[in-house]
FILO-19810 format. One record per residue (C-alpha): x, y, z; residue in three letters. Coordinates in nm, 2 decimals. Layout:
BEGIN
X:X	Y:Y	Z:Z	r:Ala
...
***
This chain:
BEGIN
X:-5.42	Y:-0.93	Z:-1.11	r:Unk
X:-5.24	Y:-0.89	Z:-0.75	r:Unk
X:-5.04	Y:-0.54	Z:-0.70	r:Unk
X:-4.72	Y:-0.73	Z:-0.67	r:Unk
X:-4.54	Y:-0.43	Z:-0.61	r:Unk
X:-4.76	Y:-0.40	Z:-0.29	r:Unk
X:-4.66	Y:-0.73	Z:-0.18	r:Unk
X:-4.28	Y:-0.63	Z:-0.15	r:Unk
X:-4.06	Y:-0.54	Z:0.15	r:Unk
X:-4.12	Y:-0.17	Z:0.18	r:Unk
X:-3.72	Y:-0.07	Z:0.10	r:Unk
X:-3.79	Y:-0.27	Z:-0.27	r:Unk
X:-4.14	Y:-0.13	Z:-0.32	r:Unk
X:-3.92	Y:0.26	Z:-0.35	r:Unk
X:-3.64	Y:0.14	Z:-0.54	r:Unk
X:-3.56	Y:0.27	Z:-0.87	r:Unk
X:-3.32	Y:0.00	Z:-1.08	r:Unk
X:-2.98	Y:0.01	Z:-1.13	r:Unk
X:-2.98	Y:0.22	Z:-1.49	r:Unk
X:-2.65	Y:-0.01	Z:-1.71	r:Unk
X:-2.47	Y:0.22	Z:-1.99	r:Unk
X:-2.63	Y:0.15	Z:-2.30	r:Unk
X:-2.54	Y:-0.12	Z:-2.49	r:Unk
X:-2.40	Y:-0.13	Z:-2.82	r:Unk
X:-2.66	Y:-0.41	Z:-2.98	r:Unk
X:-2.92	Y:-0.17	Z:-2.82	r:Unk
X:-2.81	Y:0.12	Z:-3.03	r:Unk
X:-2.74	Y:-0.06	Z:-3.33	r:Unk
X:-3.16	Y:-0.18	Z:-3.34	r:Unk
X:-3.25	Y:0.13	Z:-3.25	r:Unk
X:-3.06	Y:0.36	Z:-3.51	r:Unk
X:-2.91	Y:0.14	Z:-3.73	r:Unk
X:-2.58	Y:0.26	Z:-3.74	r:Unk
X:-2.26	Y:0.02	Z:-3.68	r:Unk
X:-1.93	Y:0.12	Z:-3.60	r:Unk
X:-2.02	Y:0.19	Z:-3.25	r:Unk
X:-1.79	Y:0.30	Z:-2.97	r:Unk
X:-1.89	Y:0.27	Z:-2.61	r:Unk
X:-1.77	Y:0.50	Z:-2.38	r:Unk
X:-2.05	Y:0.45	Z:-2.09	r:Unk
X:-1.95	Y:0.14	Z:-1.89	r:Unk
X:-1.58	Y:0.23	Z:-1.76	r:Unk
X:-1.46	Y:-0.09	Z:-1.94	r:Unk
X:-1.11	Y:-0.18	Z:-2.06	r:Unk
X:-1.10	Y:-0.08	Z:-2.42	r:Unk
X:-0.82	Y:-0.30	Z:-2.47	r:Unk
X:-1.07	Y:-0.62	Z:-2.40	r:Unk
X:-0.96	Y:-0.93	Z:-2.14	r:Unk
X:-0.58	Y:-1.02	Z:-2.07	r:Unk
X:-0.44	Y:-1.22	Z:-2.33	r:Unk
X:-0.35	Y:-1.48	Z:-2.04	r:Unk
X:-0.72	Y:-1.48	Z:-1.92	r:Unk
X:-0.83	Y:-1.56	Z:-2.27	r:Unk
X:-0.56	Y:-1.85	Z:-2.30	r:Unk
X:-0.71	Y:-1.96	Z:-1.99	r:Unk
X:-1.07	Y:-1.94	Z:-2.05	r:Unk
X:-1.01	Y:-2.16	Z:-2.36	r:Unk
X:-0.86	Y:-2.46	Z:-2.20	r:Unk
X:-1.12	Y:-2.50	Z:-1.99	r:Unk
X:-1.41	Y:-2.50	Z:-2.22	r:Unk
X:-1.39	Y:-2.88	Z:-2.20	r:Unk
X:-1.53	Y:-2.87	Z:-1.82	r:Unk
X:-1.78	Y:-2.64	Z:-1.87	r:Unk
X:-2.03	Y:-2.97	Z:-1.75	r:Unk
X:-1.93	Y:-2.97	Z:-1.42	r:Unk
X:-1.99	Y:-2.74	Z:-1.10	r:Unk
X:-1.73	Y:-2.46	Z:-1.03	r:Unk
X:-1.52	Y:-2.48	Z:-0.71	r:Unk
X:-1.72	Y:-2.35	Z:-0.48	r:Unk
X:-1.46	Y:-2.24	Z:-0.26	r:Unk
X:-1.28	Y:-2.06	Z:-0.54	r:Unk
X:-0.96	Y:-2.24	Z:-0.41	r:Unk
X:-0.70	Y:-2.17	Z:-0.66	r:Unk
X:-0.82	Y:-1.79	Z:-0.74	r:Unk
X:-0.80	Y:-1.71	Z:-0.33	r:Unk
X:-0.46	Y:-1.87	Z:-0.33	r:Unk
X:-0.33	Y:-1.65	Z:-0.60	r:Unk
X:-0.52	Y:-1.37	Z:-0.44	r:Unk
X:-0.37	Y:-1.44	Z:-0.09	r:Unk
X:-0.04	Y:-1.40	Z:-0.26	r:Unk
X:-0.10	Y:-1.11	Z:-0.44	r:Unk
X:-0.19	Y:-0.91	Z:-0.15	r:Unk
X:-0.02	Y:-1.09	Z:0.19	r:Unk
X:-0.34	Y:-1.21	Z:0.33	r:Unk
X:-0.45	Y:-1.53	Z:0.46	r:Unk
X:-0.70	Y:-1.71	Z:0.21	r:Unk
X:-0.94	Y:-1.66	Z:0.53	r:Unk
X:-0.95	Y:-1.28	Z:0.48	r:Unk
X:-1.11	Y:-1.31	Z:0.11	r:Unk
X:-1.44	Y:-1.35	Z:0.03	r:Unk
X:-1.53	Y:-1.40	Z:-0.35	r:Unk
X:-1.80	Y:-1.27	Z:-0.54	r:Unk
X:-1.97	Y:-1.21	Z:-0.88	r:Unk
X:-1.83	Y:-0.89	Z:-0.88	r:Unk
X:-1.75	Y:-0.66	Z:-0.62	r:Unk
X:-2.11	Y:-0.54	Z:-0.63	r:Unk
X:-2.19	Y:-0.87	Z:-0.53	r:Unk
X:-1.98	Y:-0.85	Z:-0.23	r:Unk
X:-2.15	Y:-0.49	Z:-0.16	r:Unk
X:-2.47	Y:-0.62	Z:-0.13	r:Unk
X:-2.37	Y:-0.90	Z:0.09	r:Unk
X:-2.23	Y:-0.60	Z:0.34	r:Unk
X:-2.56	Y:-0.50	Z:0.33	r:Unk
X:-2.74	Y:-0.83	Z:0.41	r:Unk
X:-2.53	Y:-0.95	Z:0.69	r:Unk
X:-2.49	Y:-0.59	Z:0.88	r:Unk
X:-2.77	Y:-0.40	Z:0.80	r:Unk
X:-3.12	Y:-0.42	Z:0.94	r:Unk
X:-3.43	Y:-0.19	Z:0.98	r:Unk
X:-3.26	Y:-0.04	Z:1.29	r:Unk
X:-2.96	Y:0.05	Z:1.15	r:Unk
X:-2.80	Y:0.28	Z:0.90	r:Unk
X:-2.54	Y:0.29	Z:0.66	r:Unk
X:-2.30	Y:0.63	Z:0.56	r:Unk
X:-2.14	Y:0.76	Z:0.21	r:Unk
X:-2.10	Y:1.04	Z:0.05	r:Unk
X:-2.30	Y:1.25	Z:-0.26	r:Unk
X:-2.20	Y:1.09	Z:-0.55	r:Unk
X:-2.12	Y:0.79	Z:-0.49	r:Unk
X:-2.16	Y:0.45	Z:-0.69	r:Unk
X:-2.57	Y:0.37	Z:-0.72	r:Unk
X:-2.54	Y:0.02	Z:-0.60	r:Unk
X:-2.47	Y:0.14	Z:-0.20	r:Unk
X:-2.82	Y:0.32	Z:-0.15	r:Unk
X:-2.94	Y:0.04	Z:-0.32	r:Unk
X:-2.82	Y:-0.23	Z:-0.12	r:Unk
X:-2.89	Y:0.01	Z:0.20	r:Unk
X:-3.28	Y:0.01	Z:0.10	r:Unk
X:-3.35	Y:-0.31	Z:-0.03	r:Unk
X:-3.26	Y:-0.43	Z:0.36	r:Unk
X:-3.46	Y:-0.20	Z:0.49	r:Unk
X:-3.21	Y:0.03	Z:0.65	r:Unk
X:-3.17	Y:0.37	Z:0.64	r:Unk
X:-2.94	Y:0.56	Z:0.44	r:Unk
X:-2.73	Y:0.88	Z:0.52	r:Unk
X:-2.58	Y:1.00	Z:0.20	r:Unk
X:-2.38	Y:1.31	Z:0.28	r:Unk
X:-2.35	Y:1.61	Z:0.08	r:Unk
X:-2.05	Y:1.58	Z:-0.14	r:Unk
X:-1.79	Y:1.86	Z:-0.15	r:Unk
X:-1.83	Y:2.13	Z:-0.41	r:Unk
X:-1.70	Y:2.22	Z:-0.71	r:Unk
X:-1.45	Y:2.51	Z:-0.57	r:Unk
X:-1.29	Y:2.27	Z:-0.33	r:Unk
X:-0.93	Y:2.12	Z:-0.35	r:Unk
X:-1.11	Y:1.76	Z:-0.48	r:Unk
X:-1.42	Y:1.90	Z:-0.69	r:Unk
X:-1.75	Y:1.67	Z:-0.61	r:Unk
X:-1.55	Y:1.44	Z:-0.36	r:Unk
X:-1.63	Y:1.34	Z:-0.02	r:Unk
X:-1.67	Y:1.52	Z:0.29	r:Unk
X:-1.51	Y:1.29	Z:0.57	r:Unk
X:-1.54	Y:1.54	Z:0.88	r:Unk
X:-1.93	Y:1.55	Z:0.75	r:Unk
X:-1.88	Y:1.17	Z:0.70	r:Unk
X:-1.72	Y:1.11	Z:1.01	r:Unk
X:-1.94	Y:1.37	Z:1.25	r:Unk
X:-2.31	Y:1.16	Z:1.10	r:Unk
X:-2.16	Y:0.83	Z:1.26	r:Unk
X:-2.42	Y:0.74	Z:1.52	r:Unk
X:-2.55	Y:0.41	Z:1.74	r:Unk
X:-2.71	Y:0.28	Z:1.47	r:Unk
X:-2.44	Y:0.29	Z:1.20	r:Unk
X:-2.30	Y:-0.03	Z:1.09	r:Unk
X:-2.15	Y:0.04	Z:0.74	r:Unk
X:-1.97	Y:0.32	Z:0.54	r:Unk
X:-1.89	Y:0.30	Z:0.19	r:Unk
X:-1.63	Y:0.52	Z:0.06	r:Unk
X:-1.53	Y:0.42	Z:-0.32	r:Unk
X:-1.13	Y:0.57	Z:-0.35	r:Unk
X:-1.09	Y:0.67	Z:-0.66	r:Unk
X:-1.52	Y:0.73	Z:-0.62	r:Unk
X:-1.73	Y:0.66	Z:-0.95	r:Unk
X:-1.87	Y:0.84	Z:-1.12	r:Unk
X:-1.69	Y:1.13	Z:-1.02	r:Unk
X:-1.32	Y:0.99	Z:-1.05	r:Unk
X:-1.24	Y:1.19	Z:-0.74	r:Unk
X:-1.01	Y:1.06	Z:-0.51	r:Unk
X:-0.90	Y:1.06	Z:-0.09	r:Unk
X:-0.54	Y:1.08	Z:-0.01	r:Unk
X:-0.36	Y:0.89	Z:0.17	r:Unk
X:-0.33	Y:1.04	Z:0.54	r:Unk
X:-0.67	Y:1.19	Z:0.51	r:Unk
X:-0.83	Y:0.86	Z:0.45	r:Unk
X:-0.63	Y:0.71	Z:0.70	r:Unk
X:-0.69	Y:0.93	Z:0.97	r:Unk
X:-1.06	Y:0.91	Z:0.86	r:Unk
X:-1.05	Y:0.51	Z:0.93	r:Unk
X:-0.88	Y:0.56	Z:1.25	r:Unk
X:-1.14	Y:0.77	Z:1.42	r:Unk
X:-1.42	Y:0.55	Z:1.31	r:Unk
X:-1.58	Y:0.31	Z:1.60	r:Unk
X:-1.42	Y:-0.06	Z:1.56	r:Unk
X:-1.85	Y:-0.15	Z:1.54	r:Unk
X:-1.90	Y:0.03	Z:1.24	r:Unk
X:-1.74	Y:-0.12	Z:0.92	r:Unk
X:-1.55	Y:0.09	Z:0.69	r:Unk
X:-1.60	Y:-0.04	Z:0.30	r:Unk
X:-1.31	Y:0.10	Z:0.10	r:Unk
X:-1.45	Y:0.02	Z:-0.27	r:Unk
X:-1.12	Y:0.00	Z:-0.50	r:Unk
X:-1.29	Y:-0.10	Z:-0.82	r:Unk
X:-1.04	Y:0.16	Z:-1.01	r:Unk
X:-0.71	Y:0.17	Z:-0.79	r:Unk
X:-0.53	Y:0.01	Z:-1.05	r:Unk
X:-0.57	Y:0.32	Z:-1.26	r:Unk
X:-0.44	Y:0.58	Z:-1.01	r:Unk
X:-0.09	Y:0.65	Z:-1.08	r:Unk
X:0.17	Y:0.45	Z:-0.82	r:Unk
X:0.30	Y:0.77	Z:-0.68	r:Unk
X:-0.05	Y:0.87	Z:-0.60	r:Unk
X:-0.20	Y:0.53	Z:-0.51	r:Unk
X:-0.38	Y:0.43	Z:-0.19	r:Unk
X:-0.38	Y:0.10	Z:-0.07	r:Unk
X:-0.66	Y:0.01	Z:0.14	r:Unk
X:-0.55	Y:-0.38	Z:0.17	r:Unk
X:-0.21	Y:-0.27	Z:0.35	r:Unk
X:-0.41	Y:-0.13	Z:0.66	r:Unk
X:-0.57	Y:-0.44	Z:0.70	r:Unk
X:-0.34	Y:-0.58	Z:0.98	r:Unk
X:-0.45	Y:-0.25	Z:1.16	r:Unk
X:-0.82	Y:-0.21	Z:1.16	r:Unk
X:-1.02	Y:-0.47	Z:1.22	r:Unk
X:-1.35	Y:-0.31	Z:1.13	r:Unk
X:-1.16	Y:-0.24	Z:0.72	r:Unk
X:-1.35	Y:-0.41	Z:0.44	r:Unk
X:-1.17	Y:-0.38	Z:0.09	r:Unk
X:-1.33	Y:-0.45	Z:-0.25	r:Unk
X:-1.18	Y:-0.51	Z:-0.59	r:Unk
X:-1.29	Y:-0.61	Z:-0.93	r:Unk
X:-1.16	Y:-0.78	Z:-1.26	r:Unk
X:-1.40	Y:-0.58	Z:-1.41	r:Unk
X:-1.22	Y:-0.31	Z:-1.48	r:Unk
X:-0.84	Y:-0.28	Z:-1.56	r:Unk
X:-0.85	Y:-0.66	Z:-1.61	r:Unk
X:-1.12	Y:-0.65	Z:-1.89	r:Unk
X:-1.30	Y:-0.93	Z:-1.74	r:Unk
X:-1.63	Y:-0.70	Z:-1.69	r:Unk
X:-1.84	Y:-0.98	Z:-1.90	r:Unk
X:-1.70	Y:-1.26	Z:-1.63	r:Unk
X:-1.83	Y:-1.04	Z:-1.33	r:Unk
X:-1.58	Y:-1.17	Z:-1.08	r:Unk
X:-1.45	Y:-0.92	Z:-0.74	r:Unk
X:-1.35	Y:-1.00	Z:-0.43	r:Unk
X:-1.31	Y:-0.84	Z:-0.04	r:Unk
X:-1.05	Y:-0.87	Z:0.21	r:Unk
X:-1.15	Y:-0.84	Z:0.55	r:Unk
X:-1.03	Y:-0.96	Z:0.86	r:Unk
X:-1.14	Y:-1.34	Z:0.90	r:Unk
X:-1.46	Y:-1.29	Z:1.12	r:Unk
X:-1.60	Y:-1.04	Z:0.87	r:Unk
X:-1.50	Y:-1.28	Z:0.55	r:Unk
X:-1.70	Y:-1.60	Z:0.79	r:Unk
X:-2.00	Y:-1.36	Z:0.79	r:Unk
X:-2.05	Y:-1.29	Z:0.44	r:Unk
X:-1.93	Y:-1.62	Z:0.36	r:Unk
X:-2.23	Y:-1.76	Z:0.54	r:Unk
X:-2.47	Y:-1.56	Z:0.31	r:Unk
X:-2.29	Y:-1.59	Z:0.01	r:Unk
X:-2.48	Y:-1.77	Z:-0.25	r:Unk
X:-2.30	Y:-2.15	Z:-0.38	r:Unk
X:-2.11	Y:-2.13	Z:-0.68	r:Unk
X:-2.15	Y:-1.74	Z:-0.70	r:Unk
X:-1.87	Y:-1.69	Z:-0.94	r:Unk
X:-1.88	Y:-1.94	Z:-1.21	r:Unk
X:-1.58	Y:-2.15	Z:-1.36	r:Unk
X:-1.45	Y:-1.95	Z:-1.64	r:Unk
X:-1.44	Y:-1.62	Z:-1.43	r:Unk
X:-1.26	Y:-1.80	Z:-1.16	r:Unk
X:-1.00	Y:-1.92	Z:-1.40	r:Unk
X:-0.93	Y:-1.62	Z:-1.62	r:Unk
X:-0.93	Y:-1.40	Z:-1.30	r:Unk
X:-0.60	Y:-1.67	Z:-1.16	r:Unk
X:-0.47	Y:-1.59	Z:-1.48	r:Unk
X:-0.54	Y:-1.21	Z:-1.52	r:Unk
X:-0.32	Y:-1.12	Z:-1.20	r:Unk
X:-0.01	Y:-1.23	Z:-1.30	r:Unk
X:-0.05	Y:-1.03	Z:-1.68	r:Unk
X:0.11	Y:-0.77	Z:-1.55	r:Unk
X:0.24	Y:-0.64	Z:-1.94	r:Unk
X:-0.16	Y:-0.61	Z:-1.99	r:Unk
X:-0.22	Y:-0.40	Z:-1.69	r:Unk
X:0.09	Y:-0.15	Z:-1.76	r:Unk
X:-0.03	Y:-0.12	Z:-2.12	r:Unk
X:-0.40	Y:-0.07	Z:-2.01	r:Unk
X:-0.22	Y:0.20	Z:-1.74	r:Unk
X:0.00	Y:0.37	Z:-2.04	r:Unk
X:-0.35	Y:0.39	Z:-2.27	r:Unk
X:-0.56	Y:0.56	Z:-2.03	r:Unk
X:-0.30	Y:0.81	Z:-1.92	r:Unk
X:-0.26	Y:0.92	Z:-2.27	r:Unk
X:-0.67	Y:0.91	Z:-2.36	r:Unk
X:-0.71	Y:1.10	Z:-2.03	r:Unk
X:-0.45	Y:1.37	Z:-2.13	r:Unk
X:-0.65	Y:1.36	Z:-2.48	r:Unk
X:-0.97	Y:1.43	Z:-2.29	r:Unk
X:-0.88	Y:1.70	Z:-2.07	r:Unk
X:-0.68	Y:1.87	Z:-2.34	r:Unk
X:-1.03	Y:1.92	Z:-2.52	r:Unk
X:-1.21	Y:2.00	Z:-2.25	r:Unk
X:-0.96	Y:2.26	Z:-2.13	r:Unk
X:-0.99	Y:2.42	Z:-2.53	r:Unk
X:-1.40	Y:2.38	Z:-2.48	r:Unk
X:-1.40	Y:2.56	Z:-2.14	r:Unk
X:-1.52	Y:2.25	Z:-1.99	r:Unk
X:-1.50	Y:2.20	Z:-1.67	r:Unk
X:-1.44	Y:1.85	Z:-1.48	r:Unk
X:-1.33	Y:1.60	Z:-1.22	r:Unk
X:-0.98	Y:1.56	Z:-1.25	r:Unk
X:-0.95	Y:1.16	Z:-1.23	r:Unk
X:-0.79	Y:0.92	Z:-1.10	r:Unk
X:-0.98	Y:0.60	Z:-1.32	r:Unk
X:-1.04	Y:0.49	Z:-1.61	r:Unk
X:-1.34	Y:0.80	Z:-1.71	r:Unk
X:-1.39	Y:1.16	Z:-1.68	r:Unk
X:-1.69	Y:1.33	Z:-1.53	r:Unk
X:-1.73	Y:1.63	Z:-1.80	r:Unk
X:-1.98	Y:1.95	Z:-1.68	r:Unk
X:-2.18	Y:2.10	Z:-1.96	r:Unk
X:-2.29	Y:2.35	Z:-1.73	r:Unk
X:-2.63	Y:2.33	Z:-1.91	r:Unk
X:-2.83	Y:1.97	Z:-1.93	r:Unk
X:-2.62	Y:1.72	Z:-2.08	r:Unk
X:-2.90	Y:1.51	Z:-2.27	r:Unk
X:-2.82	Y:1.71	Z:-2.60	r:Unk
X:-2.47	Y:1.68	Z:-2.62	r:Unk
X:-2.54	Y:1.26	Z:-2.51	r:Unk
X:-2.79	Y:1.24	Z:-2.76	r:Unk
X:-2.53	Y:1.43	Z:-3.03	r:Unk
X:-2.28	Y:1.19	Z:-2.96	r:Unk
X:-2.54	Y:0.90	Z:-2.96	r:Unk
X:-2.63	Y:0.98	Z:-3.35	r:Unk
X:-2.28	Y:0.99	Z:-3.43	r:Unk
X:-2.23	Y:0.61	Z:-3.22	r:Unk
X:-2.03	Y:0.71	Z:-2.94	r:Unk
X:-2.19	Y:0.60	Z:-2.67	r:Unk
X:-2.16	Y:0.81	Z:-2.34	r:Unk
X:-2.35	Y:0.81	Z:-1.97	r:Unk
X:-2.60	Y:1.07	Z:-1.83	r:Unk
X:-2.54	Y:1.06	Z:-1.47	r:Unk
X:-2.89	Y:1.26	Z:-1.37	r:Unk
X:-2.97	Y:0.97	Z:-1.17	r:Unk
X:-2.65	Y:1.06	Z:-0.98	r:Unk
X:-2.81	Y:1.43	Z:-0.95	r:Unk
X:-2.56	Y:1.56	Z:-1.18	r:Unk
X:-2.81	Y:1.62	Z:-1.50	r:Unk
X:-2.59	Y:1.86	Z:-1.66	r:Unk
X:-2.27	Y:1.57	Z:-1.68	r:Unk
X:-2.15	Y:1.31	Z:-1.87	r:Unk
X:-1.96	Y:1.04	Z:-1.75	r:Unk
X:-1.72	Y:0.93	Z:-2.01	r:Unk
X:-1.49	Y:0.61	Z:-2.03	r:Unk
X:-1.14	Y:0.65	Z:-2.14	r:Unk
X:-1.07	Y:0.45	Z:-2.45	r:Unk
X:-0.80	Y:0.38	Z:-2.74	r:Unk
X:-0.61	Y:0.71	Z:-2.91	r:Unk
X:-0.78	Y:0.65	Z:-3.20	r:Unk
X:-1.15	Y:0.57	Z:-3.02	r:Unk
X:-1.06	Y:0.95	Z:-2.80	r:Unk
X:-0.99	Y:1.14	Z:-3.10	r:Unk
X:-1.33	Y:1.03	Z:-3.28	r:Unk
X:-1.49	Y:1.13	Z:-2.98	r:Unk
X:-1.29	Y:1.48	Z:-2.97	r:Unk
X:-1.37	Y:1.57	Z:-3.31	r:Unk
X:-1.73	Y:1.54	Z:-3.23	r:Unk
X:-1.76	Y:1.73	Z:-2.86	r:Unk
X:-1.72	Y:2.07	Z:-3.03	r:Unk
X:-2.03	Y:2.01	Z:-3.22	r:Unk
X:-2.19	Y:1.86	Z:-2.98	r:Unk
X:-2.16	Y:2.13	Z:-2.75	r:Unk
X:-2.27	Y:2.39	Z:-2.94	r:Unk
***
């Protein structure tokens, strides 16, 4: 048999994949326990907007025929949302999608990409799959004013010739750390208008408004400013996979050139339309995590735990010790957590925020587990 592996481009050939959160059917073959809660994927515990849901079922009946390739009615409502022209938007299944079309259409073998320690998997991914090369930069420590978060005079002094992307997630996953406003701003500003800045908001929603950064409002101002969202997230659409970017037009035409037809199919499209305008559902999925993050931290505080004080929808918890025992602890008891050793943090868990009653199971337990 051919060494197919061989036969690959040489960024795919040292790729390790993209390692999901465990699912719950996966844990329910493998121990068979039920009752299951899964706290590993940064998903809404509250499920899909009520309007997306309402949405998704009246269009069952079309399900036979080809989504709208252009996404038409989801960019209008988009455009809206944010004051953009329908131009600036580019859709995608999933922001990751739209990340690895950054990738494709500005990255080659000659060029490299910037982010910081810690960041989301998918952007060194996406870097070497193309071929490029990478600079991640070391993230800041835990001692400093944003534990684990990123550097940007480190970020800004490794821009070179050859630089055509940076990725900076705000708040970052898995972390939960998070940029303020001028800092990121004056970060932006000093950046070369040939090298893209990708500002990944995949959790903004989850930041509270006194605190929040809003990439999309700088648009007007820096042409080279490349904004990503999801519905995946405070929206509970995570199963739909539908995001989104905002760019200035030229950027949009580029990725739109690469983007593959019908990328995000015709339920997504619909129950994202409706999901914006739920705006009951997102201050109710804002006023649940508040509270399960004030559980978390409240038992962490109590265990001497330290963490990332966050601004999504998780909390990056330091066992100081490897974390595999206390996962697999929690794992036995079905709560369903993420090791983040890929990440280089082998002694953390990443942990999603979910109901009252799903955080105080899981507090009952972390004593235990520790121990």
């Amino acid at each position: 048999m051919s060494d197919f592996k061989s036969l690959a481009v040489p960024g795919v050939q040292k790729l390790k994949p993209y390692i999901p959160g465990k699912p719950i059917s996966e844990l329910e073959r493998e121990l068979g326990i039920d009752n299951i809660i899964k706290l590993a994927s940064n998903e809404n515990p509250l499920g899909p907007s009520p309007k997306a849901l309402a949405a998704i079922e009246n269009l069952l009946p079309e399900l036979a025929l080809y989504p709208d390739g252009n996404g038409f009615e989801l960019k209008k409502a988009l455009a809206e949302k944010h004051s953009v022209e329908m131009d600036q938007i580019t859709l995608g299944n999933g922001s990751n999608d739209v990340l690895v079309l950054l990738a494709e259409a500005f990255l080659s073998s000659a060029h490299n990409a910037v982010y910081s320690q810690y960041s989301f998997a998918v952007y060194p991914i996406a870097i070497q799959a193309i071929g490029a090369t990478h600079k991640m930069i070391p993230a800041l420590g835990w001692d400093s004013d944003s534990p684990l978060g990123c550097d940007l005079d480190a970020m800004a002094a490794a821009i070179d010739s050859q630089t055509r992307l940076i990725f900076i997630a705000n708040p970052n996953n898995p972390t939960g750390s998070f940029l303020p406003k001028k800092a990121l701003y004056d970060f932006i500003k000093q950046v070369p208008e040939d090298v893209i800045v990708v500002l990944d908001e995949a959790y903004l929603e989850y930041s509270p408004e006194s605190m929040r950064v809003d990439g999309s409002l700088w648009l007007s101002e820096f042409s080279n400013l490349v904004v990503t969202r999801t519905f995946s997230k405070a929206y509970g659409l995570a199963g739909l996979r539908v995001g989104y970017s905002l760019s200035n037009p030229e950027i949009a035409n580029v990725l739109n050139r690469i983007r593959q037809p019908f990328n995000v199919n015709s339920l997504a499209l619909k129950a994202a339309e409706a999901a914006i305008d739920d705006s009951d559902f997102i201050q109710k999925s804002m006023t649940v995590n508040a509270r399960g993050l004030d559980q978390l931290s409240a038992c962490c505080d109590d265990l001497n735990l330290r963490y990332v004080p966050s601004k999504g929808n998780f909390l990056l918890v330091d066992f100081q010790q490897d974390a595999m025992p206390v996962y697999e602890h929690l794992l036995h008891n079905g709560i369903i957590t993420r090791p983040v050793a890929n990440y280089g943090l082998p002694n953390s868990l990443r942990i999603t925020i979910g109901t009252e009653e799903q955080m105080q199971r899981l507090t009952d337990l972390l004593p235990a587990a520790c121990q």
